[in-house]
CHARMM internal coordinates of N, CA and C (Angstrom, degrees):
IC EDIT
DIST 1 N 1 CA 1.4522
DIST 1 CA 1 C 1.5243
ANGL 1 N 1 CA 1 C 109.37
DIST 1 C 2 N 1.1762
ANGL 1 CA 1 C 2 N 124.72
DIHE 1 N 1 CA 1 C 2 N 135.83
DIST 2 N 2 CA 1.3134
ANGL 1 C 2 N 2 CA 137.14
DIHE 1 CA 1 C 2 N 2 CA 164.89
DIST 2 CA 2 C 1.2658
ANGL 2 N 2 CA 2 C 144.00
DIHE 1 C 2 N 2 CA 2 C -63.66
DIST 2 C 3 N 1.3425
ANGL 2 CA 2 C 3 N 136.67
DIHE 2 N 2 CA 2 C 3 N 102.96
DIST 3 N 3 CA 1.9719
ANGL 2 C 3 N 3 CA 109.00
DIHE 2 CA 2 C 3 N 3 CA -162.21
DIST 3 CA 3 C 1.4718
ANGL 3 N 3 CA 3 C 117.85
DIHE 2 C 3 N 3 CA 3 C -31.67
DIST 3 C 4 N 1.2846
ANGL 3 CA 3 C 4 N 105.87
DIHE 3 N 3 CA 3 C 4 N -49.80
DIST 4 N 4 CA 1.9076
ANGL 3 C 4 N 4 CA 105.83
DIHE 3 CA 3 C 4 N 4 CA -176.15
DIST 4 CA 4 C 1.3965
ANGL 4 N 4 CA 4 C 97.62
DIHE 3 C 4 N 4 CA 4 C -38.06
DIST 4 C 5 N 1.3918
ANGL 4 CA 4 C 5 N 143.37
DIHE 4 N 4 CA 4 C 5 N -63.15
DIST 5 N 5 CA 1.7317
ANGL 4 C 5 N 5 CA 130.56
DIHE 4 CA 4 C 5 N 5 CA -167.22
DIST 5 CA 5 C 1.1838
ANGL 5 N 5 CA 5 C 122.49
DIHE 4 C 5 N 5 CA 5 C -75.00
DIST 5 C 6 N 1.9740
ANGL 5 CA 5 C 6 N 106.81
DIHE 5 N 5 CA 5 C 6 N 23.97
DIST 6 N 6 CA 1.2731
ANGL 5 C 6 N 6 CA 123.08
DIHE 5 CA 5 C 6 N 6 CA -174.17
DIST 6 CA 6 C 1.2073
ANGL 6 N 6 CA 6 C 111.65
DIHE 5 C 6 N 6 CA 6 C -93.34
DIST 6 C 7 N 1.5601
ANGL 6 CA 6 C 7 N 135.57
DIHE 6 N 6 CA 6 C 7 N 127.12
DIST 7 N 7 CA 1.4080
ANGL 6 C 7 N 7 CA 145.97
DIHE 6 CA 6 C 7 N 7 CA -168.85
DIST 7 CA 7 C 1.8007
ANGL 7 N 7 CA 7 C 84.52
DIHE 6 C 7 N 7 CA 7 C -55.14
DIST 7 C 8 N 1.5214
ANGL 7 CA 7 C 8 N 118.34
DIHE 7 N 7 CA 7 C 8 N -179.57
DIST 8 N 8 CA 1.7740
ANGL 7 C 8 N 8 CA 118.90
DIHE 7 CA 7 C 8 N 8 CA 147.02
DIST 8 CA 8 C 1.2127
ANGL 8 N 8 CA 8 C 70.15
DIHE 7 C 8 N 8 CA 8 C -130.44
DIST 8 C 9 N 1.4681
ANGL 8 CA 8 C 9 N 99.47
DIHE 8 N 8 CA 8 C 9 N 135.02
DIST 9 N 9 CA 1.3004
ANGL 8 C 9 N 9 CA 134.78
DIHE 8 CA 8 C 9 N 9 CA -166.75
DIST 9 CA 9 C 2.0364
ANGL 9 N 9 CA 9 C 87.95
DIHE 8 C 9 N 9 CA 9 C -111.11
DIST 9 C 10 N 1.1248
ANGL 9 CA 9 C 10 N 112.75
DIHE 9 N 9 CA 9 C 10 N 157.86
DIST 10 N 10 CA 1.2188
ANGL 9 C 10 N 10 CA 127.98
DIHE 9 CA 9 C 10 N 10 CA -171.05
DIST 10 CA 10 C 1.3656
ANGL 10 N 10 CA 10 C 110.20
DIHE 9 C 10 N 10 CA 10 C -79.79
DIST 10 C 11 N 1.1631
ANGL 10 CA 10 C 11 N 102.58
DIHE 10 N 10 CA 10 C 11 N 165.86
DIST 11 N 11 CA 1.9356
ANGL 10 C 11 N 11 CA 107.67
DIHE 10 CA 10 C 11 N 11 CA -164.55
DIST 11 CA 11 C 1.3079
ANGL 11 N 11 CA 11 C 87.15
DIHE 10 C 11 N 11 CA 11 C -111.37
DIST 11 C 12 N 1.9602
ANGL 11 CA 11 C 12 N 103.53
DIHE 11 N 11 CA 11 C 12 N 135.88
DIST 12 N 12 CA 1.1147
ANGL 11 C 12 N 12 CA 112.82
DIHE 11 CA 11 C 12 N 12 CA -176.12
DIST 12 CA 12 C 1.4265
ANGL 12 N 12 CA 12 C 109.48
DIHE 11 C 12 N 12 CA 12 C -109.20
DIST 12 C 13 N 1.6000
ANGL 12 CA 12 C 13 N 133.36
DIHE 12 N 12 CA 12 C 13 N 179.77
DIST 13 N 13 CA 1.4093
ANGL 12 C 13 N 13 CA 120.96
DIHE 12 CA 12 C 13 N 13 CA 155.26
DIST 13 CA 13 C 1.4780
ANGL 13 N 13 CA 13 C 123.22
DIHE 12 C 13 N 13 CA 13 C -43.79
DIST 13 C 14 N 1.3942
ANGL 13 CA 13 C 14 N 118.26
DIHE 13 N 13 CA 13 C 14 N -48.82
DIST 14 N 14 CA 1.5975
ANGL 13 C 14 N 14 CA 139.71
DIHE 13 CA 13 C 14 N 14 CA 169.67
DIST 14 CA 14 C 1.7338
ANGL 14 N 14 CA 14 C 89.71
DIHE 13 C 14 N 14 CA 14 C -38.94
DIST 14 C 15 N 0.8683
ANGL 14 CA 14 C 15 N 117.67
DIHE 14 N 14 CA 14 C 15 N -64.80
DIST 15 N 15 CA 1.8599
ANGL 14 C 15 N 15 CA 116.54
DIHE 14 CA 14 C 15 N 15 CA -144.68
DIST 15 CA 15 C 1.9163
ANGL 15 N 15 CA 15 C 86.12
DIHE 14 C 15 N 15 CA 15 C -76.12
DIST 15 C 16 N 1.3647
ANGL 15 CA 15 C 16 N 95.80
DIHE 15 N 15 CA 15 C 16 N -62.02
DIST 16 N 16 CA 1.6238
ANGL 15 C 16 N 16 CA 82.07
DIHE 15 CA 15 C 16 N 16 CA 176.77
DIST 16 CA 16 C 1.6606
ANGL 16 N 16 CA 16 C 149.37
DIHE 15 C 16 N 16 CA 16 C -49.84
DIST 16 C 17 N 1.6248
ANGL 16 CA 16 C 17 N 105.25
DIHE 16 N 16 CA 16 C 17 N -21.15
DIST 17 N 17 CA 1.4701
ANGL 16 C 17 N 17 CA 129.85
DIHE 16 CA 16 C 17 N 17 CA -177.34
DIST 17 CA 17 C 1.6763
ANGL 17 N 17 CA 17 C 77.82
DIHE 16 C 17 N 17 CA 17 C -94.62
DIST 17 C 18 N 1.0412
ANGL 17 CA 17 C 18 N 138.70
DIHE 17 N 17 CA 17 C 18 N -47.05
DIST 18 N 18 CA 1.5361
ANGL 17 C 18 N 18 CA 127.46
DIHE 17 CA 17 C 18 N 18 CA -173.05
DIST 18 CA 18 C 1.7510
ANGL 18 N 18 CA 18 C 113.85
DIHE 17 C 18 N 18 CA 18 C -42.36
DIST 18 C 19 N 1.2872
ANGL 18 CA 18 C 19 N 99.08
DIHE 18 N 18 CA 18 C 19 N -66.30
DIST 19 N 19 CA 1.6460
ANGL 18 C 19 N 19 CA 123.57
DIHE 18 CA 18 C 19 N 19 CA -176.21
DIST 19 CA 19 C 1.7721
ANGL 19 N 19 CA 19 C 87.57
DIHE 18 C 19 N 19 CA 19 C -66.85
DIST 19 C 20 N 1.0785
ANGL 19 CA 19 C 20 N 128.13
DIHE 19 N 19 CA 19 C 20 N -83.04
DIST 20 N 20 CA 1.9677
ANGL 19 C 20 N 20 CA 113.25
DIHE 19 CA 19 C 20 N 20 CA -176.41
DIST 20 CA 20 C 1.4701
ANGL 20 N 20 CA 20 C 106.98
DIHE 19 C 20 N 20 CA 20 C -17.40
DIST 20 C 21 N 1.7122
ANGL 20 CA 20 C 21 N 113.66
DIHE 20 N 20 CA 20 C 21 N -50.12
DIST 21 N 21 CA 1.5764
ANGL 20 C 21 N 21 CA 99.33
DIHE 20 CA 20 C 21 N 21 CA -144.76
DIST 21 CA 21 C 1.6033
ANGL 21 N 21 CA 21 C 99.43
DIHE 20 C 21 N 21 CA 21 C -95.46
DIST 21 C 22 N 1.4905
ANGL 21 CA 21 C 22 N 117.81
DIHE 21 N 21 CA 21 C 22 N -18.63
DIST 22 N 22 CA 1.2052
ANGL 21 C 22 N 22 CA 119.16
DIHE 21 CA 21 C 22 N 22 CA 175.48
DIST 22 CA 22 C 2.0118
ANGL 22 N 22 CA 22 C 122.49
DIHE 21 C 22 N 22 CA 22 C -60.62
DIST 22 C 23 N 1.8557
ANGL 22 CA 22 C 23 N 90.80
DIHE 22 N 22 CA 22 C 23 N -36.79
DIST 23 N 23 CA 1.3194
ANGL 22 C 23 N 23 CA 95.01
DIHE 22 CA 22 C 23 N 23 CA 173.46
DIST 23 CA 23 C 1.2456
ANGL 23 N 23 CA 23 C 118.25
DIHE 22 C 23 N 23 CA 23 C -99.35
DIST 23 C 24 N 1.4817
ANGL 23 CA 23 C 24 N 124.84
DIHE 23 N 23 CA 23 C 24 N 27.02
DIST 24 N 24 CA 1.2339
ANGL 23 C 24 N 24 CA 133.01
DIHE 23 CA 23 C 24 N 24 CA 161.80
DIST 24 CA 24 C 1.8980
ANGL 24 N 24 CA 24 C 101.09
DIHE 23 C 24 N 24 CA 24 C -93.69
DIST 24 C 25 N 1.2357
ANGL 24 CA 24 C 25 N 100.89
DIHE 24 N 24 CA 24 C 25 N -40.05
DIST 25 N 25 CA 1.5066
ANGL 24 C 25 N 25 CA 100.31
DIHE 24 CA 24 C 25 N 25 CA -166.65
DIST 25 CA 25 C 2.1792
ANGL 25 N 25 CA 25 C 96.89
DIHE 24 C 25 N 25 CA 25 C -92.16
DIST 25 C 26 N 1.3294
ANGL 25 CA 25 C 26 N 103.92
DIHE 25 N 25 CA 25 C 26 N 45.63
DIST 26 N 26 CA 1.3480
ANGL 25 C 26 N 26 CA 96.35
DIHE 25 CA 25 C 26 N 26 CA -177.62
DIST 26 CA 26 C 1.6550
ANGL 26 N 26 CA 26 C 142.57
DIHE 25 C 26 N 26 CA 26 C 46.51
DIST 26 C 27 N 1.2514
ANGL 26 CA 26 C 27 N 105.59
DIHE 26 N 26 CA 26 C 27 N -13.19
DIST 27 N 27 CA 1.3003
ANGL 26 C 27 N 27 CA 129.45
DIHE 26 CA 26 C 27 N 27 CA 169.16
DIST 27 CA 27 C 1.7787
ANGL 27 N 27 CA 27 C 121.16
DIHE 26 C 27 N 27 CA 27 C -37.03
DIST 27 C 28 N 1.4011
ANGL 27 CA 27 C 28 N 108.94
DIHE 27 N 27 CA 27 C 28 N -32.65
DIST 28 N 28 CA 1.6356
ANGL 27 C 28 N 28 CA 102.42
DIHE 27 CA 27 C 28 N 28 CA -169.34
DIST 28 CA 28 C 1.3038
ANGL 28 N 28 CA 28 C 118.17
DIHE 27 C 28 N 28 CA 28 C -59.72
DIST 28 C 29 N 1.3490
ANGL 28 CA 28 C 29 N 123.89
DIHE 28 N 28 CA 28 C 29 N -25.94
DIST 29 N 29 CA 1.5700
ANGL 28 C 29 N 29 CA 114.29
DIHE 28 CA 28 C 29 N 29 CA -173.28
DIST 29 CA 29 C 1.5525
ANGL 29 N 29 CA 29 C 117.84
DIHE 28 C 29 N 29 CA 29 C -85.66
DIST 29 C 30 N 1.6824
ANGL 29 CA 29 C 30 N 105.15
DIHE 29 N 29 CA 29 C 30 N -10.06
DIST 30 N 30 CA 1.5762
ANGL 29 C 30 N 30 CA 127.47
DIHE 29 CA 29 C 30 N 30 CA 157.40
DIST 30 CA 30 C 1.5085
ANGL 30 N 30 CA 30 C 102.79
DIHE 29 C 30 N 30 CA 30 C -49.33
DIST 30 C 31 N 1.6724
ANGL 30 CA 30 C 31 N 99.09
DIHE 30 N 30 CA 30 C 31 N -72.64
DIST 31 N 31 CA 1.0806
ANGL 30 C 31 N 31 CA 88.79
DIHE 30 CA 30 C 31 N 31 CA -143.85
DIST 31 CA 31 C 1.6108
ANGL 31 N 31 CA 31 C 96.69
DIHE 30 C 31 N 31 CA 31 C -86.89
DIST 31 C 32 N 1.1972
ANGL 31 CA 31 C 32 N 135.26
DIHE 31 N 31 CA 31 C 32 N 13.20
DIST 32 N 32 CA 1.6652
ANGL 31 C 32 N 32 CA 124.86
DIHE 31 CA 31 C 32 N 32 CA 163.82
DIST 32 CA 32 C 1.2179
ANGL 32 N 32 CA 32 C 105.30
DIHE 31 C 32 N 32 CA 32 C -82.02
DIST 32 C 33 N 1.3478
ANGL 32 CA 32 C 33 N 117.79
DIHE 32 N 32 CA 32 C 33 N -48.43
DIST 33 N 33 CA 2.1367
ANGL 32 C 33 N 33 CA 120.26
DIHE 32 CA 32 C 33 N 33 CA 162.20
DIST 33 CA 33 C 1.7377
ANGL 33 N 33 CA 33 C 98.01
DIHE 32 C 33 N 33 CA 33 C -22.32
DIST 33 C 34 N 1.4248
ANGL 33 CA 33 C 34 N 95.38
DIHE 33 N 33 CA 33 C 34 N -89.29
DIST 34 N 34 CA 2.0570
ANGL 33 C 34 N 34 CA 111.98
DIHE 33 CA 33 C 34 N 34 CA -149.37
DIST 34 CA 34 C 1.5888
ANGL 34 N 34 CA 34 C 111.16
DIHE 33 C 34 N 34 CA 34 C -79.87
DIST 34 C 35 N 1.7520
ANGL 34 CA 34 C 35 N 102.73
DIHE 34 N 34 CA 34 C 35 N -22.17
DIST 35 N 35 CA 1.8339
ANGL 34 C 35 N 35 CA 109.44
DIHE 34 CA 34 C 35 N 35 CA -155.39
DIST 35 CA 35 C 1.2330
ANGL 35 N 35 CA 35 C 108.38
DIHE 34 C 35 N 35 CA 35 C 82.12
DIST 35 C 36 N 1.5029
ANGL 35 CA 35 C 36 N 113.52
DIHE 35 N 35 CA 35 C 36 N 178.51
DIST 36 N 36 CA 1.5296
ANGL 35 C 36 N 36 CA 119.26
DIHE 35 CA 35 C 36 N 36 CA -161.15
DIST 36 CA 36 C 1.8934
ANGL 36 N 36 CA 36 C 96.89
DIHE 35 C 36 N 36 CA 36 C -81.40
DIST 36 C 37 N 1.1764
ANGL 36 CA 36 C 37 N 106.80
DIHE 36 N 36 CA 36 C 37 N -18.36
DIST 37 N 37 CA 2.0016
ANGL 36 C 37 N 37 CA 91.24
DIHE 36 CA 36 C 37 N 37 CA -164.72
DIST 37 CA 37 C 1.1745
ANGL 37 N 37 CA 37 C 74.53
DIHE 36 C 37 N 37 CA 37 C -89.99
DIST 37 C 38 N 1.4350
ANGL 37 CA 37 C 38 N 170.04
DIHE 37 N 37 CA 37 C 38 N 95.16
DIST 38 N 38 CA 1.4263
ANGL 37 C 38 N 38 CA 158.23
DIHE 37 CA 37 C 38 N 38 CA 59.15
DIST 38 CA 38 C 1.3947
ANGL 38 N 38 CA 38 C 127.06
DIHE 37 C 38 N 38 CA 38 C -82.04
DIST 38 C 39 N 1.6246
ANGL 38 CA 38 C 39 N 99.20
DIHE 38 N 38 CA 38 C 39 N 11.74
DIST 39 N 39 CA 1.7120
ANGL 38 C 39 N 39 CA 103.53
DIHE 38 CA 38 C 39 N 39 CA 163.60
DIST 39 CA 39 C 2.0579
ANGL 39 N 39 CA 39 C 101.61
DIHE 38 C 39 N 39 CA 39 C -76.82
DIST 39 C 40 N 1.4128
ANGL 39 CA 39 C 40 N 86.52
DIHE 39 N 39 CA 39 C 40 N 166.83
DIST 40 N 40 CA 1.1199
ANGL 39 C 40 N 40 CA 86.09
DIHE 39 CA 39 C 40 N 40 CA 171.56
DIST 40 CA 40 C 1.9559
ANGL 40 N 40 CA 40 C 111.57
DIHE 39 C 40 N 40 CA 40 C -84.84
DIST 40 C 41 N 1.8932
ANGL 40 CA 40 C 41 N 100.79
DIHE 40 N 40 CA 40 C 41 N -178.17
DIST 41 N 41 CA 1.6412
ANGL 40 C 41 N 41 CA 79.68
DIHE 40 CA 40 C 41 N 41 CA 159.63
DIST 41 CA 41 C 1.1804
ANGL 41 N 41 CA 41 C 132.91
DIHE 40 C 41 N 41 CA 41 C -86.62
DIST 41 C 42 N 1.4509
ANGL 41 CA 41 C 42 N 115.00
DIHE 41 N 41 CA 41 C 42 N -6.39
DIST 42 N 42 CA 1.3403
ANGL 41 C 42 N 42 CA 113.03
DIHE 41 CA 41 C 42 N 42 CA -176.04
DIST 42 CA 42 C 1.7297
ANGL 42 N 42 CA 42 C 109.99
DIHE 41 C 42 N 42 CA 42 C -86.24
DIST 42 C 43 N 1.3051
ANGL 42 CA 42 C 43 N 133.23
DIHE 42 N 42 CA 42 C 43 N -10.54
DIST 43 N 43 CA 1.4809
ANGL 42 C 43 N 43 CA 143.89
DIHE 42 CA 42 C 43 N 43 CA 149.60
DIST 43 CA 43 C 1.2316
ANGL 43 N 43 CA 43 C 103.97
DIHE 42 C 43 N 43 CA 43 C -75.87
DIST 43 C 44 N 1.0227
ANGL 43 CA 43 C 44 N 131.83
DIHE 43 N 43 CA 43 C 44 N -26.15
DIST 44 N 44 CA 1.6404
ANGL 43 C 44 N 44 CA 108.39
DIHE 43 CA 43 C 44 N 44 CA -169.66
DIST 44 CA 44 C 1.6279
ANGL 44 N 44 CA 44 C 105.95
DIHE 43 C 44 N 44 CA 44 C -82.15
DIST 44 C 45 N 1.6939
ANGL 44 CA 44 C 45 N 97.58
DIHE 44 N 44 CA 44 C 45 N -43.61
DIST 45 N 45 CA 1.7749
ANGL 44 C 45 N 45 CA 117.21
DIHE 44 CA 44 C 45 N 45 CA 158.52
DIST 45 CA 45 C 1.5570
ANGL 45 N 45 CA 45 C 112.84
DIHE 44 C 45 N 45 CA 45 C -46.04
DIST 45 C 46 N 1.0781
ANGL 45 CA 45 C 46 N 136.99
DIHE 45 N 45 CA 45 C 46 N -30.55
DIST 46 N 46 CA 1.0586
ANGL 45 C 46 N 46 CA 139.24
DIHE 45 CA 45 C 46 N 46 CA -171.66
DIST 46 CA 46 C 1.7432
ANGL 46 N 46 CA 46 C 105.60
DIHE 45 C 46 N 46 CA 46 C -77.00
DIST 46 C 47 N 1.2650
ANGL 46 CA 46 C 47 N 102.30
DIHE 46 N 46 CA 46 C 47 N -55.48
DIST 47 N 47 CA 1.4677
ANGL 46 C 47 N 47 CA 100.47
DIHE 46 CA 46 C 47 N 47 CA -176.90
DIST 47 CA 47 C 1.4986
ANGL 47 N 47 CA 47 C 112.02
DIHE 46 C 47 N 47 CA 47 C -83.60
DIST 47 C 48 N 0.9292
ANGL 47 CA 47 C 48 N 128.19
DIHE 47 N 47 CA 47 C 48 N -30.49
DIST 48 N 48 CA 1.7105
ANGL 47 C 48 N 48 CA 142.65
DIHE 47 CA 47 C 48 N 48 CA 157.67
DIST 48 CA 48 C 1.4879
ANGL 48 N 48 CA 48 C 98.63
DIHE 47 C 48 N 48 CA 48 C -23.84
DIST 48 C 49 N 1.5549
ANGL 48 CA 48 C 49 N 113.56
DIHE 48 N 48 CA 48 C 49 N -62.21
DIST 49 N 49 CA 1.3759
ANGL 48 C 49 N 49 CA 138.24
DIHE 48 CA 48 C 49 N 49 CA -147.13
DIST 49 CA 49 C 1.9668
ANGL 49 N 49 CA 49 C 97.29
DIHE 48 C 49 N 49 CA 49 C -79.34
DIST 49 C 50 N 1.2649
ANGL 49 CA 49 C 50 N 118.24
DIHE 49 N 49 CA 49 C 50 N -64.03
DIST 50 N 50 CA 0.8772
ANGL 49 C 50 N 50 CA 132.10
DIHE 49 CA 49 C 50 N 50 CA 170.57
DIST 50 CA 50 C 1.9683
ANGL 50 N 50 CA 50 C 125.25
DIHE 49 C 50 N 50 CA 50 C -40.50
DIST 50 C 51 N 1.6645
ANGL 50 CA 50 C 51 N 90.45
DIHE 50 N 50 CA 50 C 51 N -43.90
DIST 51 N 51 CA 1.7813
ANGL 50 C 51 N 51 CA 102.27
DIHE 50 CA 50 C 51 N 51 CA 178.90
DIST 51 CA 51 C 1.6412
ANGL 51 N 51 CA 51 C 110.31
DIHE 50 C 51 N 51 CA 51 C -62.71
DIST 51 C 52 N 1.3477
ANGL 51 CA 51 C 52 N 95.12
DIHE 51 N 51 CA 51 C 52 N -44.18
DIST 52 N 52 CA 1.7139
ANGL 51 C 52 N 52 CA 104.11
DIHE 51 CA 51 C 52 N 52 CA 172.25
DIST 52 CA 52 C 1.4223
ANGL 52 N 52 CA 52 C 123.99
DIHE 51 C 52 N 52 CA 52 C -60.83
DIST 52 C 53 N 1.2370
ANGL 52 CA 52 C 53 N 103.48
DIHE 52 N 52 CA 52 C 53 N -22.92
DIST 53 N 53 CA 1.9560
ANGL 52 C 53 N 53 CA 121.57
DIHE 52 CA 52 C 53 N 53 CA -168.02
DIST 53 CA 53 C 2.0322
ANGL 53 N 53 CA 53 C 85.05
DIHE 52 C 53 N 53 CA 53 C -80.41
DIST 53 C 54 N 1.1234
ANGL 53 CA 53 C 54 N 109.93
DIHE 53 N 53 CA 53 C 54 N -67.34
DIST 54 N 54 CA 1.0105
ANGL 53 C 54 N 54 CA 104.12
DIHE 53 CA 53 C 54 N 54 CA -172.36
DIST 54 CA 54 C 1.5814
ANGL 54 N 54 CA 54 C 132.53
DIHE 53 C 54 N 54 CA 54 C -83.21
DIST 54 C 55 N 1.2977
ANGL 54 CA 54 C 55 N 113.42
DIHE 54 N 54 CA 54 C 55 N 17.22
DIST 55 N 55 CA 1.5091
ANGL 54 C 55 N 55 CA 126.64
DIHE 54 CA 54 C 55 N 55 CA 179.58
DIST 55 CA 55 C 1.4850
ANGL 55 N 55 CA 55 C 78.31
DIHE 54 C 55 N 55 CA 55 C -113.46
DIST 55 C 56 N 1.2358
ANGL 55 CA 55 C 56 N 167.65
DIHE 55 N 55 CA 55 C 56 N -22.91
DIST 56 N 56 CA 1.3458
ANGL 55 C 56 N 56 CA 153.43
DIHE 55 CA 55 C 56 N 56 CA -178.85
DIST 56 CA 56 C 1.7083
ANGL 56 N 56 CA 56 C 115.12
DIHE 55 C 56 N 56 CA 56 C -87.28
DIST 56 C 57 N 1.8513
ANGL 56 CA 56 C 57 N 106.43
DIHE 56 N 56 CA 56 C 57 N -24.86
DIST 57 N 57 CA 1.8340
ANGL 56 C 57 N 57 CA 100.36
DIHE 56 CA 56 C 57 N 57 CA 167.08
DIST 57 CA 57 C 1.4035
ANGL 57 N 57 CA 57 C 98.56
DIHE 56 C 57 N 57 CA 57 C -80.22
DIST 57 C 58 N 1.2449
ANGL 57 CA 57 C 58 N 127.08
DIHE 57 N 57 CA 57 C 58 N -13.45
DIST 58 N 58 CA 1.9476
ANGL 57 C 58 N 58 CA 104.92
DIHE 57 CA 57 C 58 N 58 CA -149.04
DIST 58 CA 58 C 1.6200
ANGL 58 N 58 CA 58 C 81.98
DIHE 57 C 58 N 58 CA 58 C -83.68
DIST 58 C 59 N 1.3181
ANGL 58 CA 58 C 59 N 112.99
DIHE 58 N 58 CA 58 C 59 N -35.39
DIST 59 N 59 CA 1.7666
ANGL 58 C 59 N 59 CA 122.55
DIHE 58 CA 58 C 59 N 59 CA -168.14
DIST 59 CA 59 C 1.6287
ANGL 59 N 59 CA 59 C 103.23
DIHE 58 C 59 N 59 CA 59 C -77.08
DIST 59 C 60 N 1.2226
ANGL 59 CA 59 C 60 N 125.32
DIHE 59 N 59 CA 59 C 60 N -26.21
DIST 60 N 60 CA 1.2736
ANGL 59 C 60 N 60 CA 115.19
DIHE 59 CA 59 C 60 N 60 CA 167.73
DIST 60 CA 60 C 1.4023
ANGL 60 N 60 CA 60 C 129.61
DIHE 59 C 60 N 60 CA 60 C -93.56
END
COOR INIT
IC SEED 1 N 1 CA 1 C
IC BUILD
């Protein structure tokens, strides 16, 4: 299957704190170069790590 017969699925908090924390940590021109599976794991961990940090103050 092709992206074109791909729904766009709705933007979640996840996708949005993703894109904030990625272009806080300089990352966007990475990931517009390679896409997100050409981060490494320790960037992908990084923002992984971070989305959780901050989905746990908004909830507390």
């Amino acid at each position: 299957m092709t992206k074109k017969g791909k729904k766009k699925k709705k933007e979640t908090l996840e996708d949005k704190l993703k894109y904030e924390i990625a272009e806080e940590l300089g990352l966007m021109d990475k990931i517009d170069r390679v896409g997100w599976g050409g981060l490494t794991a320790k960037e992908s961990g990084k923002i992984g790590g971070l989305i959780t940090g901050r989905k746990r103050k908004m909830k507390g």
